[in-house]
C-alpha positions in Angstrom: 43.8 -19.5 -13.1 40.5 -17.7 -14.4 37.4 -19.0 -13.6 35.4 -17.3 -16.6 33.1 -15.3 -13.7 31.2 -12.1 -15.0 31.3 -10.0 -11.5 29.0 -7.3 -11.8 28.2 -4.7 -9.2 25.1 -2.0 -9.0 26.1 1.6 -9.2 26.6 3.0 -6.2 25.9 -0.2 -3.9 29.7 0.6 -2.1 28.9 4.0 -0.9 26.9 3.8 1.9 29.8 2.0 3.3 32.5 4.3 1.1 33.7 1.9 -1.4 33.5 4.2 -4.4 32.6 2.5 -7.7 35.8 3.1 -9.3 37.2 0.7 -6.7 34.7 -2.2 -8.5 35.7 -1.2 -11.9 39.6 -1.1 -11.1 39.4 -4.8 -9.7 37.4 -6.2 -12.8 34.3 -5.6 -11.9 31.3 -4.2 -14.4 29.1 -1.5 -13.0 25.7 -2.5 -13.9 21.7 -1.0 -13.4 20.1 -2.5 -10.4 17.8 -4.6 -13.1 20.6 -6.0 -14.4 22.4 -6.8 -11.4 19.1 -8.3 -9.8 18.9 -10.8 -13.2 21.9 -12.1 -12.2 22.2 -16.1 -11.4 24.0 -15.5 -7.7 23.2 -12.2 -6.4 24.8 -11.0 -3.2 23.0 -8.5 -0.8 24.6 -6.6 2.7 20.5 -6.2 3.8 17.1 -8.5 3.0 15.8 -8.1 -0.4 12.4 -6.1 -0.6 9.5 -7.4 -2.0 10.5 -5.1 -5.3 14.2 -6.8 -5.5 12.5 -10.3 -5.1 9.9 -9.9 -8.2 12.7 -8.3 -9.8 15.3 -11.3 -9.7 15.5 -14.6 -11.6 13.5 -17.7 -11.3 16.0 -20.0 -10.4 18.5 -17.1 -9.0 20.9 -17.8 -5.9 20.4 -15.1 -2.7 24.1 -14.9 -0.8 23.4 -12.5 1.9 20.8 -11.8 5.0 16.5 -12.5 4.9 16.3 -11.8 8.9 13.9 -15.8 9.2 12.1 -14.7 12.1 10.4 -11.4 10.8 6.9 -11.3 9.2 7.3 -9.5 6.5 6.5 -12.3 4.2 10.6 -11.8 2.7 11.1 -15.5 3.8 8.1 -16.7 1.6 7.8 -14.8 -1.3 11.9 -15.8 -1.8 10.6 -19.4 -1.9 7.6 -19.1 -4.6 
């Protein structure tokens, strides 16, 4: 069953944790800029966005991943303008 889903994956987001971006690209994935990857309707993130990535992503866009709630960094409320 396909269900018609463009995976894309930022350049070098594997390696820190040694997932080569080969690996991506063999399972179907396309290797995209960080702009590009940030546009995206569902973006997934290991670590909280910064305040560039947040500017940077969609209106309406879907953030999959950690924001760390009780910090005061003002992540938690510039994600929800």
């Amino acid at each position: 069953m396909s269900m018609n889903v463009d995976v894309c994956v930022e350049r070098g987001a594997g390696e820190a944790a040694h997932f080569l971006d080969e690996a991506y690209a063999t399972s179907g994935a396309r290797l995209v800029d960080t702009a590009e990857a940030l546009a995206a309707e569902v973006v997934f993130k290991v670590r909280k966005p910064s305040s560039t990535e947040i500017s940077a992503m969609s209106e309406n866009a879907t953030l999959v991943g950690f924001v760390e709630p009780y910090e005061t960094d003002g992540t938690v409320e510039a994600l929800a303008q």
